[in-house]
VEXBA-172510 format. One record per residue (C-alpha): residue number from 1; residue in three letters; x, y, z. Coordinates in steps of 0.02 Angstrom, whole numbers, padded with zeros to 5 digits, m for minus. Layout:
% residues N
@pos->NUM code->ALA X->X Y->Y Z->Z
...
//
This chain:
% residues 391
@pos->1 code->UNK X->09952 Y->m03161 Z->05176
@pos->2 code->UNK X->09973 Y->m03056 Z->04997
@pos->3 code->UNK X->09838 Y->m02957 Z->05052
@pos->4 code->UNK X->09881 Y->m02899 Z->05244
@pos->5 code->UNK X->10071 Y->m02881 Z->05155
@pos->6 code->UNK X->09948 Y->m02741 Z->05018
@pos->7 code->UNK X->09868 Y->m02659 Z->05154
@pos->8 code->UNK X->10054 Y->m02626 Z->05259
@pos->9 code->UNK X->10123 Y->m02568 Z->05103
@pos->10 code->UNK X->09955 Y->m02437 Z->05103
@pos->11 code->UNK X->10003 Y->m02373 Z->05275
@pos->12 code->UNK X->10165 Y->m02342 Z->05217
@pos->13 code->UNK X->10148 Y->m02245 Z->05068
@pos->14 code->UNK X->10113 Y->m02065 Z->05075
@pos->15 code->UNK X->09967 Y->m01997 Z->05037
@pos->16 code->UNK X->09956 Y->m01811 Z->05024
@pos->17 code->UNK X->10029 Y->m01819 Z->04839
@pos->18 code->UNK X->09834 Y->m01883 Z->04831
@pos->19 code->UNK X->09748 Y->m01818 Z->04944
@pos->20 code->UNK X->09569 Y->m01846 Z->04835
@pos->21 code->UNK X->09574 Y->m02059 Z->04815
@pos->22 code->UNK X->09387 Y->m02124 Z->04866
@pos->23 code->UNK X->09349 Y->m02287 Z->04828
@pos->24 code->UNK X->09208 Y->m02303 Z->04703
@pos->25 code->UNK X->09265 Y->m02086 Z->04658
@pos->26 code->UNK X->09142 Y->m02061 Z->04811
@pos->27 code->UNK X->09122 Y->m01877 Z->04819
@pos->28 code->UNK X->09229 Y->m01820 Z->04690
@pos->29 code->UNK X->09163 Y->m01702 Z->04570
@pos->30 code->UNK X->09230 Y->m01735 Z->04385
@pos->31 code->UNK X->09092 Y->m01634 Z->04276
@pos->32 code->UNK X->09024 Y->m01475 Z->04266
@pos->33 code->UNK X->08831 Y->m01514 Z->04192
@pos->34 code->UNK X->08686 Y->m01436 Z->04159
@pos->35 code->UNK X->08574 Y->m01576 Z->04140
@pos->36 code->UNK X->08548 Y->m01617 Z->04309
@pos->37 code->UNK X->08531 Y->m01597 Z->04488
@pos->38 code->UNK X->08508 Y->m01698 Z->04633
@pos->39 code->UNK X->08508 Y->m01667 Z->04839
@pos->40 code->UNK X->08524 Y->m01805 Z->04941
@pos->41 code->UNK X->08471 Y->m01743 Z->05063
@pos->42 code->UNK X->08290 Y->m01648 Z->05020
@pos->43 code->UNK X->08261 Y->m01796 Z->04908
@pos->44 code->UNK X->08276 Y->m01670 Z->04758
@pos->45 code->UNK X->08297 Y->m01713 Z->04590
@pos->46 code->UNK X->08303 Y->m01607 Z->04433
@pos->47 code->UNK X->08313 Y->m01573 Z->04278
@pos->48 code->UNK X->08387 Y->m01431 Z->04187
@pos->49 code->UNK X->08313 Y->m01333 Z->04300
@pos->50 code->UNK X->08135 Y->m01417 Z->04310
@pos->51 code->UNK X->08079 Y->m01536 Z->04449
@pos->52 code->UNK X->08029 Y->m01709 Z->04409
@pos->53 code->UNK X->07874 Y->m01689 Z->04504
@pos->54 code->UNK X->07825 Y->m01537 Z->04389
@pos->55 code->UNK X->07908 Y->m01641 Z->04227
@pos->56 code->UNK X->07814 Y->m01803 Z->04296
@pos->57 code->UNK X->07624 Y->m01704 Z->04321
@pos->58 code->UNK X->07659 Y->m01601 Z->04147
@pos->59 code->UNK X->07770 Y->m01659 Z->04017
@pos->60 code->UNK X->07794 Y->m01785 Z->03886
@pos->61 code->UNK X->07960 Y->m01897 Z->03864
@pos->62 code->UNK X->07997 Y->m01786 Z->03690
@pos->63 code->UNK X->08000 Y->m01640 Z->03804
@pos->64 code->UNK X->08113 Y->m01723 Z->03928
@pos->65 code->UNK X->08233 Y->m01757 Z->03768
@pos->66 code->UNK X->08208 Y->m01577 Z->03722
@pos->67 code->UNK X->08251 Y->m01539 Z->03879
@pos->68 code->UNK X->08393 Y->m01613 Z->03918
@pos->69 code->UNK X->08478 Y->m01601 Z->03738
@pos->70 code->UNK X->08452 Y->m01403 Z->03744
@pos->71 code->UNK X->08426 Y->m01351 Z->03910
@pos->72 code->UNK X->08244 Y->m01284 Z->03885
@pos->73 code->UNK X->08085 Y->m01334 Z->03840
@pos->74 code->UNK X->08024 Y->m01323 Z->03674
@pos->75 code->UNK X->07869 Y->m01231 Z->03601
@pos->76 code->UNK X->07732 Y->m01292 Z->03497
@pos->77 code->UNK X->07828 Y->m01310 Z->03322
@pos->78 code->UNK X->08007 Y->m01383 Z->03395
@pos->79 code->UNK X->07914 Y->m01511 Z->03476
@pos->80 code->UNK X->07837 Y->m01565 Z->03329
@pos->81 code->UNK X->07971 Y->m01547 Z->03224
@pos->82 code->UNK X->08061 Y->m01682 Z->03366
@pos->83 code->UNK X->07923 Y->m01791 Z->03362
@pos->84 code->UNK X->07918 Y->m01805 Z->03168
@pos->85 code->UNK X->08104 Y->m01831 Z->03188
@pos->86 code->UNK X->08078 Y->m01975 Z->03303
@pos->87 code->UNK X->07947 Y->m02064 Z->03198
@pos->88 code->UNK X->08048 Y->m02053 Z->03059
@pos->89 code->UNK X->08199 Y->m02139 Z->03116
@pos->90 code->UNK X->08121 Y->m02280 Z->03214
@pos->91 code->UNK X->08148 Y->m02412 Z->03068
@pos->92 code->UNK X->08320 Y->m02526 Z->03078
@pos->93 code->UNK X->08454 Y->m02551 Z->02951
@pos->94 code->UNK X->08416 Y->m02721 Z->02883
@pos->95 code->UNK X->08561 Y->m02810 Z->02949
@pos->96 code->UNK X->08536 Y->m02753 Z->03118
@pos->97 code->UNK X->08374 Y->m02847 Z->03106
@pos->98 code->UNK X->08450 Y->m02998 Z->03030
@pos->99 code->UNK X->08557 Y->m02999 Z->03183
@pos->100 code->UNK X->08426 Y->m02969 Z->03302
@pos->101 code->UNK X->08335 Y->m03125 Z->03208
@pos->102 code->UNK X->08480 Y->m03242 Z->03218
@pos->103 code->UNK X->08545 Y->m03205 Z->03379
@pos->104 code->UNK X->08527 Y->m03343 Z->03529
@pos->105 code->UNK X->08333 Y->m03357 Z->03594
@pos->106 code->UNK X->08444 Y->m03366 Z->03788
@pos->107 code->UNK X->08523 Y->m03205 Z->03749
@pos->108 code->UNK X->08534 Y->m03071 Z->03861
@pos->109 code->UNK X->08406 Y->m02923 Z->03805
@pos->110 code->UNK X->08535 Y->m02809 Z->03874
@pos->111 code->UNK X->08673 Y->m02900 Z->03766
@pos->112 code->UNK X->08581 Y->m02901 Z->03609
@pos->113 code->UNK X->08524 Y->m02694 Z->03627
@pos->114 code->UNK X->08737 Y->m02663 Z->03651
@pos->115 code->UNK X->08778 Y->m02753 Z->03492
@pos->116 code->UNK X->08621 Y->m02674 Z->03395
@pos->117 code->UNK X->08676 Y->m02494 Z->03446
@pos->118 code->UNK X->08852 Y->m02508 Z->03403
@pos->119 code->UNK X->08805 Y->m02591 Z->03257
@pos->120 code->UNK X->08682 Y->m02440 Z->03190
@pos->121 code->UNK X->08856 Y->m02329 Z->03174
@pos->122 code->UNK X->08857 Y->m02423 Z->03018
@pos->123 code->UNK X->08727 Y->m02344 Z->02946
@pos->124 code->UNK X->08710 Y->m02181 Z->03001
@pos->125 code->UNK X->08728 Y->m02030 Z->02879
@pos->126 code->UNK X->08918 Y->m01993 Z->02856
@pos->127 code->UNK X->08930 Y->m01816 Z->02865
@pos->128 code->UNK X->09059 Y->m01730 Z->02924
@pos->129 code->UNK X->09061 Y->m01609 Z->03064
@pos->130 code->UNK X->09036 Y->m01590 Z->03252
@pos->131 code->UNK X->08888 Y->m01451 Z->03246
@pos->132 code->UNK X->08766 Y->m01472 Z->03399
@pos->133 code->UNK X->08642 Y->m01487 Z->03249
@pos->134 code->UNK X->08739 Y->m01648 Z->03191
@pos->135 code->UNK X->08739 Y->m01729 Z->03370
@pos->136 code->UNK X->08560 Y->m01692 Z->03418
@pos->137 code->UNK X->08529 Y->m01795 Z->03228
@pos->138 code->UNK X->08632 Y->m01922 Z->03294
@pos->139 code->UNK X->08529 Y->m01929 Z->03482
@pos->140 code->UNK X->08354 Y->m01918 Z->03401
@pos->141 code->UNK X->08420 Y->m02066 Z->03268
@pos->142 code->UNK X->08488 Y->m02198 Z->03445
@pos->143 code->UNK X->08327 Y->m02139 Z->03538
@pos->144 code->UNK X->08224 Y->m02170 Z->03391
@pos->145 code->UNK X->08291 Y->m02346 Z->03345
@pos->146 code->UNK X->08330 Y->m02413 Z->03538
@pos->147 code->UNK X->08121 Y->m02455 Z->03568
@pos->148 code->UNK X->08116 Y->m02557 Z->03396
@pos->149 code->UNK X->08265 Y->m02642 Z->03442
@pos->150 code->UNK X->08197 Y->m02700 Z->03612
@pos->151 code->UNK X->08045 Y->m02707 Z->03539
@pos->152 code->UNK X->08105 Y->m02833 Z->03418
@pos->153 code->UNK X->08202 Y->m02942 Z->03495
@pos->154 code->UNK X->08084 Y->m02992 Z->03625
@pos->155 code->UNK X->07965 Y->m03046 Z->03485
@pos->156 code->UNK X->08080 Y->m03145 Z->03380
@pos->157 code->UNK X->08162 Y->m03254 Z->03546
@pos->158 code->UNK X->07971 Y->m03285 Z->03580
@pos->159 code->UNK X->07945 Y->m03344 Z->03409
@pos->160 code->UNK X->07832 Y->m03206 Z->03352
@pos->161 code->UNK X->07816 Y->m03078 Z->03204
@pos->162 code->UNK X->07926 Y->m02924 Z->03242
@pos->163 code->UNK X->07804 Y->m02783 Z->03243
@pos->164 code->UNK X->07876 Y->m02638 Z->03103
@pos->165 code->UNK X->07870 Y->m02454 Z->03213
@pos->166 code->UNK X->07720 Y->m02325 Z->03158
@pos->167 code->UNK X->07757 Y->m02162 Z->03104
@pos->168 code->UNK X->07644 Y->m02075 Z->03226
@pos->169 code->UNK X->07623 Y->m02081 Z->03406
@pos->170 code->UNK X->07723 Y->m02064 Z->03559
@pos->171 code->UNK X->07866 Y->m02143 Z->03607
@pos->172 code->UNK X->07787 Y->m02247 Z->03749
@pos->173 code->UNK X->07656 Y->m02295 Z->03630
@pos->174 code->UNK X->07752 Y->m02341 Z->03489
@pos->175 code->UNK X->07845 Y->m02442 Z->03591
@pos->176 code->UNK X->07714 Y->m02549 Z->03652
@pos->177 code->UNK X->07616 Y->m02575 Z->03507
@pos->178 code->UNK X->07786 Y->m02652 Z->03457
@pos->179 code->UNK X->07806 Y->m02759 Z->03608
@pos->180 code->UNK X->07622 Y->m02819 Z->03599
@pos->181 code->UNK X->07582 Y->m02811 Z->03433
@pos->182 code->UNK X->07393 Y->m02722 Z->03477
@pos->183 code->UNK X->07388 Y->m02524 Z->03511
@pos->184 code->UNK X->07374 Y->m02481 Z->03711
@pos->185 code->UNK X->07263 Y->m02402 Z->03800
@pos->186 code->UNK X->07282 Y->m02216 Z->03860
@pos->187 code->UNK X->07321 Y->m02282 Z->04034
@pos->188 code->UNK X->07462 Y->m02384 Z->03965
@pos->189 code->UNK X->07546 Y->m02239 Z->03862
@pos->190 code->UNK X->07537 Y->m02109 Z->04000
@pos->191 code->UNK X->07627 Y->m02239 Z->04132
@pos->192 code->UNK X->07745 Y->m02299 Z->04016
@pos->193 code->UNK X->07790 Y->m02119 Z->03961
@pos->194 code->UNK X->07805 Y->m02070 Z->04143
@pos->195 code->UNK X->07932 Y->m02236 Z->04176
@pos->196 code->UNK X->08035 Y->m02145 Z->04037
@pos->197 code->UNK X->08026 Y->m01969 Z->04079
@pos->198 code->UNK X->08068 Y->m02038 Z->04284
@pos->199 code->UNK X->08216 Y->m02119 Z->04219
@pos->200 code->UNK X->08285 Y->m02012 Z->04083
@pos->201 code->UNK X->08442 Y->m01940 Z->04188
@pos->202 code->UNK X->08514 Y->m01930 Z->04354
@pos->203 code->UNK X->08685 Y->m01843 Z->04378
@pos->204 code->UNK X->08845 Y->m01922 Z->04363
@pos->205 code->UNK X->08818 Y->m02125 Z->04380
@pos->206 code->UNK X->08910 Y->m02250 Z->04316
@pos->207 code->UNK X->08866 Y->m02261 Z->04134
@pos->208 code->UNK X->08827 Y->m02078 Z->04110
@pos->209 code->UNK X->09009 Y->m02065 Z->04174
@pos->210 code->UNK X->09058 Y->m02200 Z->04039
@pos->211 code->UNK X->08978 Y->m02112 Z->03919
@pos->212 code->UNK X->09069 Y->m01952 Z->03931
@pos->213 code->UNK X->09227 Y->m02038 Z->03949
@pos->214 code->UNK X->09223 Y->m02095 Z->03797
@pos->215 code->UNK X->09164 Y->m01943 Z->03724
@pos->216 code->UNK X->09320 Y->m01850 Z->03805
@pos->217 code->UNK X->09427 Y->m01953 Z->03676
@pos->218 code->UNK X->09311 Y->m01872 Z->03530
@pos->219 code->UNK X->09249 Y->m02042 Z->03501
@pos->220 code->UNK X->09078 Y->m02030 Z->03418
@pos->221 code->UNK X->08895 Y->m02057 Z->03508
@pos->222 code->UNK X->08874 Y->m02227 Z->03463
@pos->223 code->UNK X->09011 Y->m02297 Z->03547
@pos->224 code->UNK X->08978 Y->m02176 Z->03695
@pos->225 code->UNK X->08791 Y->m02253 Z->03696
@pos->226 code->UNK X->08886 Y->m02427 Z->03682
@pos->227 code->UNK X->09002 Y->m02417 Z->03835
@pos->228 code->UNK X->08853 Y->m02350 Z->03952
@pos->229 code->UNK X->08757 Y->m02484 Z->03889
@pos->230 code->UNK X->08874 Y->m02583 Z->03973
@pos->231 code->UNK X->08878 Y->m02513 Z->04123
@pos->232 code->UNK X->08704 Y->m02510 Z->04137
@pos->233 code->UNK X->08709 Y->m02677 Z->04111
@pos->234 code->UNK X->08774 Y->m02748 Z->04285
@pos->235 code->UNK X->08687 Y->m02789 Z->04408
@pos->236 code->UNK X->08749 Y->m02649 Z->04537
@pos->237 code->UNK X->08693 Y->m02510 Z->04407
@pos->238 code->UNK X->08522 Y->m02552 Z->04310
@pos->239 code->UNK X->08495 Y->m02731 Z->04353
@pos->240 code->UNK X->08419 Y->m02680 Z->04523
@pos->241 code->UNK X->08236 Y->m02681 Z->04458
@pos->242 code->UNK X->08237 Y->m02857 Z->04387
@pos->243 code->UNK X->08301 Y->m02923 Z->04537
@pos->244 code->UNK X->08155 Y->m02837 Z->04638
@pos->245 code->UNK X->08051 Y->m02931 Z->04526
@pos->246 code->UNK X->08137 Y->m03095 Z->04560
@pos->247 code->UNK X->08116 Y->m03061 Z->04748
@pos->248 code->UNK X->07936 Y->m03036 Z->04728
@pos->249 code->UNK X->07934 Y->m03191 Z->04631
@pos->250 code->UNK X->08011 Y->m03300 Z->04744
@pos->251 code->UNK X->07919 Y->m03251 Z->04890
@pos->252 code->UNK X->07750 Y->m03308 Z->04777
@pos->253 code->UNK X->07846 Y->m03467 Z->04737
@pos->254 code->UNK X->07896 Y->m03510 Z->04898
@pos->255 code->UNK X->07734 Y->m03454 Z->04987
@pos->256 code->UNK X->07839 Y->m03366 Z->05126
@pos->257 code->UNK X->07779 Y->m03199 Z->05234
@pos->258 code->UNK X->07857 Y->m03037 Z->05150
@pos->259 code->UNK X->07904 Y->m02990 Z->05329
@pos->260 code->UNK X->08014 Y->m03148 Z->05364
@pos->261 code->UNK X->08090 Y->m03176 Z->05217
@pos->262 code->UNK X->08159 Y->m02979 Z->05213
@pos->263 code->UNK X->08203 Y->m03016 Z->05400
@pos->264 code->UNK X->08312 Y->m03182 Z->05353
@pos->265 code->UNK X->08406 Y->m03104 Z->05197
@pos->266 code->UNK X->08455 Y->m02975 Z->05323
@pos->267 code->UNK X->08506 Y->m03093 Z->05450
@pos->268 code->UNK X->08596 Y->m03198 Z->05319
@pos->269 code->UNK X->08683 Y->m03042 Z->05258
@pos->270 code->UNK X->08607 Y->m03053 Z->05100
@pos->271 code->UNK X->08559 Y->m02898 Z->05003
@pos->272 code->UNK X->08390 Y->m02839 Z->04974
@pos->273 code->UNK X->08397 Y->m02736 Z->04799
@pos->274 code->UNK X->08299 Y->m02603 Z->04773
@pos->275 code->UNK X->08357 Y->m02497 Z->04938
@pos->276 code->UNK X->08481 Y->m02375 Z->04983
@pos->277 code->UNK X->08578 Y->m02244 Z->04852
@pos->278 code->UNK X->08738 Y->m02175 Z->04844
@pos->279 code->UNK X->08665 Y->m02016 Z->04838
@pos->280 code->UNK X->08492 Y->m02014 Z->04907
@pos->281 code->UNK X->08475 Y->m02009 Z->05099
@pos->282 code->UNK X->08310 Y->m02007 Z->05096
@pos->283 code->UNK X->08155 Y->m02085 Z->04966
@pos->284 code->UNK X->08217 Y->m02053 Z->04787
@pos->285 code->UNK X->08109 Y->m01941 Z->04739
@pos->286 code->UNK X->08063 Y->m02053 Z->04591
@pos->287 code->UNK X->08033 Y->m02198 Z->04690
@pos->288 code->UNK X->07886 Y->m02095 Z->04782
@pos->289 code->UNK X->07808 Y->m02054 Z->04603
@pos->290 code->UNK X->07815 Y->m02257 Z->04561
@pos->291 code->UNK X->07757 Y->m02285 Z->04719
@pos->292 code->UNK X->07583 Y->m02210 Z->04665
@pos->293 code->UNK X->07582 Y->m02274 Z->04497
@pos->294 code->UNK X->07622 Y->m02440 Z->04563
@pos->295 code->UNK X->07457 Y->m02466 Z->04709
@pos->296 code->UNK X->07366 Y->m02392 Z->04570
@pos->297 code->UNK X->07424 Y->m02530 Z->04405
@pos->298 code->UNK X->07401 Y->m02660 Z->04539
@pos->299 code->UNK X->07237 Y->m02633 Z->04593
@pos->300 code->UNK X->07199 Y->m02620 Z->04395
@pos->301 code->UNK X->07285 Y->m02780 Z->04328
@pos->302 code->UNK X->07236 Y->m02893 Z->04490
@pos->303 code->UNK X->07431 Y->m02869 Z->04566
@pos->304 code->UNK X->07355 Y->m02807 Z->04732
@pos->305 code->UNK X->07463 Y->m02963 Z->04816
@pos->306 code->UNK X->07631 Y->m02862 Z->04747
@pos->307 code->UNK X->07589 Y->m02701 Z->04808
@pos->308 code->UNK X->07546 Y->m02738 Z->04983
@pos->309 code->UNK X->07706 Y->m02861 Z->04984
@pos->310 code->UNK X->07835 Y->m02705 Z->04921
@pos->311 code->UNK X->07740 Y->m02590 Z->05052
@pos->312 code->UNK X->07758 Y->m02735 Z->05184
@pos->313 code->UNK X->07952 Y->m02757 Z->05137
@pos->314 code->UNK X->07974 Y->m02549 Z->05146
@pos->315 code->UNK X->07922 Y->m02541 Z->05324
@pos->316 code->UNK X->08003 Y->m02689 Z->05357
@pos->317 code->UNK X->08178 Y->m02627 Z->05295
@pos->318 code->UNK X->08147 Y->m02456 Z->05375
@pos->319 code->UNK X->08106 Y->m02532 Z->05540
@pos->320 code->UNK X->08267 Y->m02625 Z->05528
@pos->321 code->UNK X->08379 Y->m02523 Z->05440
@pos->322 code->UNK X->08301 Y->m02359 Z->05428
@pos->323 code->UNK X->08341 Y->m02363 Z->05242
@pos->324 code->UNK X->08233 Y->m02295 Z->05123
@pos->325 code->UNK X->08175 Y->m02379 Z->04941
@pos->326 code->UNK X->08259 Y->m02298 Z->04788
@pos->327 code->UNK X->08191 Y->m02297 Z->04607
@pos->328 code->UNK X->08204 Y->m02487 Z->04556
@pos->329 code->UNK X->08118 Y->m02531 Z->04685
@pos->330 code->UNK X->07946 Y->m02498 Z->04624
@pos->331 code->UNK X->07961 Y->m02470 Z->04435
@pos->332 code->UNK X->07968 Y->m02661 Z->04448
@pos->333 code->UNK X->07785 Y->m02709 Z->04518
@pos->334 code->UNK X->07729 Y->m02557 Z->04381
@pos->335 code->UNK X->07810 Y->m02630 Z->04223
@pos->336 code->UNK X->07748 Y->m02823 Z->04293
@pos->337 code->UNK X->07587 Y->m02752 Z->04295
@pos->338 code->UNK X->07612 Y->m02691 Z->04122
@pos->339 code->UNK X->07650 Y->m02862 Z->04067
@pos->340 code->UNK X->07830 Y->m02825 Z->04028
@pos->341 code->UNK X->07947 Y->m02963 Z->04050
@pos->342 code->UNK X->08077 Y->m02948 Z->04197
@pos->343 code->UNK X->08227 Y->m02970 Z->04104
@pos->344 code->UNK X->08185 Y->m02824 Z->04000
@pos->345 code->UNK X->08174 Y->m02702 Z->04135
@pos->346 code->UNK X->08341 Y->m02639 Z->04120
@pos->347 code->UNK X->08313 Y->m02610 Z->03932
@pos->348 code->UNK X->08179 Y->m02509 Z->03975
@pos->349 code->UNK X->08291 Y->m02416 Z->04098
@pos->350 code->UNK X->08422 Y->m02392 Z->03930
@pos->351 code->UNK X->08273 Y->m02354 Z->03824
@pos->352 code->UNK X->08243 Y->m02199 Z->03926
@pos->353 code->UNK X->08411 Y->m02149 Z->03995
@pos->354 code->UNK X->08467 Y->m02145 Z->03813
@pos->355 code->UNK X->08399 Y->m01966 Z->03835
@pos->356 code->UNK X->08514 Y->m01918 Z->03972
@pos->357 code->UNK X->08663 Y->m02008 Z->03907
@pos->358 code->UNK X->08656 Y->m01899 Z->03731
@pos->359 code->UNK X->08614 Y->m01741 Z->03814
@pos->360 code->UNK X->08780 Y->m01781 Z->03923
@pos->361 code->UNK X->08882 Y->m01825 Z->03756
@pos->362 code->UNK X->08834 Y->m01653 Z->03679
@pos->363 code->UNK X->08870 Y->m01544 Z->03835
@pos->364 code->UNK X->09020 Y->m01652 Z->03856
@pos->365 code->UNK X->09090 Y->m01611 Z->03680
@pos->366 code->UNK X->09052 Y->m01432 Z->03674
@pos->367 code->UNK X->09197 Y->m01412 Z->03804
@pos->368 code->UNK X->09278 Y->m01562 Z->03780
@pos->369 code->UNK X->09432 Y->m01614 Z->03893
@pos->370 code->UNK X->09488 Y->m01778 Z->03890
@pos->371 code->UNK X->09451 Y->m01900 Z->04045
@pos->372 code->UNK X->09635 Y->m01948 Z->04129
@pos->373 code->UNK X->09636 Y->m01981 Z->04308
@pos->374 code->UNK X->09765 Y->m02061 Z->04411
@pos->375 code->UNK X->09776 Y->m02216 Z->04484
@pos->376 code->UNK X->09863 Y->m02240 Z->04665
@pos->377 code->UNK X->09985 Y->m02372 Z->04633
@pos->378 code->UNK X->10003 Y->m02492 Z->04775
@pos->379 code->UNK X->10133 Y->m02631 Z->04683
@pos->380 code->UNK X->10287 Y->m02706 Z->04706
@pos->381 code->UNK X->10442 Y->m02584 Z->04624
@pos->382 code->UNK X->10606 Y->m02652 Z->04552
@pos->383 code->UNK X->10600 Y->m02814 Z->04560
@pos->384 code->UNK X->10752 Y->m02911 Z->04496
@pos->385 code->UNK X->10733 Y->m03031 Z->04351
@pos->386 code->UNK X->10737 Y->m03210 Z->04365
@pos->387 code->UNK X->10746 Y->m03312 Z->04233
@pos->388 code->UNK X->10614 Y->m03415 Z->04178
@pos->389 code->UNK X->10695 Y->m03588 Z->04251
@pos->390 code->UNK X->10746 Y->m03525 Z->04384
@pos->391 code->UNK X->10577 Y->m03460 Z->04447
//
């Protein structure tokens, strides 16, 4: 009853004081950005002017960061100063790995890497100023430290040594020498460092959105890094991939046919993650990429079963929907075949997206405005009192 009563009110009120309300901000535009661009409709996505298939076939992650903290490539002696910068900040403050230690073994990865980032404001260097030099310190630093703290929690809920970072290598590598405790193979780095240069940024979502909220209020980075942390976290954001995992998981479990188990989700009304964007209306580009990487790992790490399952559930939900798989929908079979742990996939997705989420906070400060929308209000006005007996 409350809520037919809402929806009279809505036809009543009128709307062309706001003549811009979309659910979900659906269409509006709230940025002006340089760091990315994407066309739903080509299935186009790129970055500060470079397309992910060129970035994907040529660069490294550090030049992604490069990229999308300066709008341009670096040359030979900026990306090794970067990557000296990187190595050099990858240690943690020693109570953030006290906490990491002591936290719950059942604790959400994604949990524990929000705490550890907003606790690393702690220790950064306290120098004044709002340079771009002082902010790209500050991105390199939360980039640096994000892999050790991933890195280092899944070892100590497992019981095991926590692995300290190297001071050489690449970011990809580092990162899994940490996870595994044994250097990987070439094959390893380069498709771990193309997961991370494939998911570094991507327009205005959700948590890059967070993320330059908060810097509109001239908060600092970390807690800008914080908040989209946490909006990564849910489920409708950067959870997709994990449950794509689960899926594939349960069809093993249950021994059912790929085919008929899509088909009686979809009958059930039940949605099948890992398909359909909000801005793609075609493959995410990125998703074709994985899609590569992924028949490829497989056939590597004896995960053919996984492959020709996702490729059975595409055709299956283009047949019946006509709709089209997006990015999460493959990374998962590639980092399973990695031997990465589903409920660290969305870390992973942080780990990388990091990238985009600092470049955002610089560009967003440079011309800084602070985030104030309006809400449509669509409550009860002037009520009369009642006292609290009475009521």
């Amino acid at each position: 009853m409350a809520e037919s009563l809402t929806k009279e009110k809505e036809k009543e009120v009128d709307l062309s004081e706001f003549p811009h309300i979309n659910q979900g901000l659906a269409g509006i535009v709230a940025f002006s950005t340089t760091k990315s661009f994407i066309d739903g409709q080509k299935g186009e996505l790129i970055y500060a002017g470079y397309d992910i298939d060129t970035l994907a076939e040529n660069a490294t992650f550090e030049e992604v960061c490069f990229l999308l903290w300066n709008d341009r490539l670096p040359d030979q002696q900026e990306l090794d100063s970067l990557n000296k910068q990187l190595r050099s900040e990858r240690g943690l403050p020693e109570p953030v790995l006290n906490y990491i230690k002591s936290t719950s073994e059942s604790a959400e990865p994604m949990a524990v890497l929000r705490t550890s980032v907003s606790m690393l404001a702690d220790f950064h260097d306290k120098e004044t100023g709002d340079s771009d030099k002082f902010r790209q310190n500050k991105a390199i630093s939360i980039t640096a430290k994000i892999p050790t703290i991933i890195a280092a929690f899944d070892r100590s809920r497992n019981g095991l040594n926590i692995v300290e970072p190297l001071d050489t290598g690449s970011t990809a590598f580092n990162f899994l020498y940490m996870l595994n405790d044994e250097e990987p193979g070439e094959q390893a780095e380069k498709t771990m460092d193309l997961c991370l240069i494939l998911h570094a940024e991507h327009g205005m979502n959700a948590s890059t959105f967070t993320g330059r909220a908060i810097c509109s209020t001239e908060s600092d980075m970390y807690s800008a890094v914080t908040g989209a942390i946490g909006a990564l976290k849910g489920p409708l954001h950067g959870g997709a991939n994990q449950a794509v995992m689960n899926m594939l998981m349960d069809i093993e479990k249950t021994d059912s046919d790929p085919v008929e188990y899509i088909k009686k989700r979809l009958e059930g009304k039940q949605k099948v993650m890992g398909f359909g964007h909000r801005v793609y209306k075609t493959m995410d580009p990125r998703a074709r990429i994985l899609r590569g990487m992924s028949k490829k790992l497989s056939e590597e790490t004896g995960h053919e079963k996984l492959y020709e399952w996702s490729e059975a559930i595409l055709k299956t939900m283009k047949d019946e929907k006509n709709i089209d798989p997006n990015v999460d929908f493959f990374s998962a079979t590639v980092y399973y075949s990695m031997g990465i742990k589903p409920d660290l996939y969305t870390c992973i997705f942080a780990m990388s997206r990091v990238s985009g989420w600092t470049g955002h906070y610089i560009e967003q400060a440079e011309n800084n405005r602070l985030v104030r929308p309006r809400a449509h209000y669509t409550g009860e006005k002037n009520l009369d009192w009642v006292p609290v007996e009475e009521r």
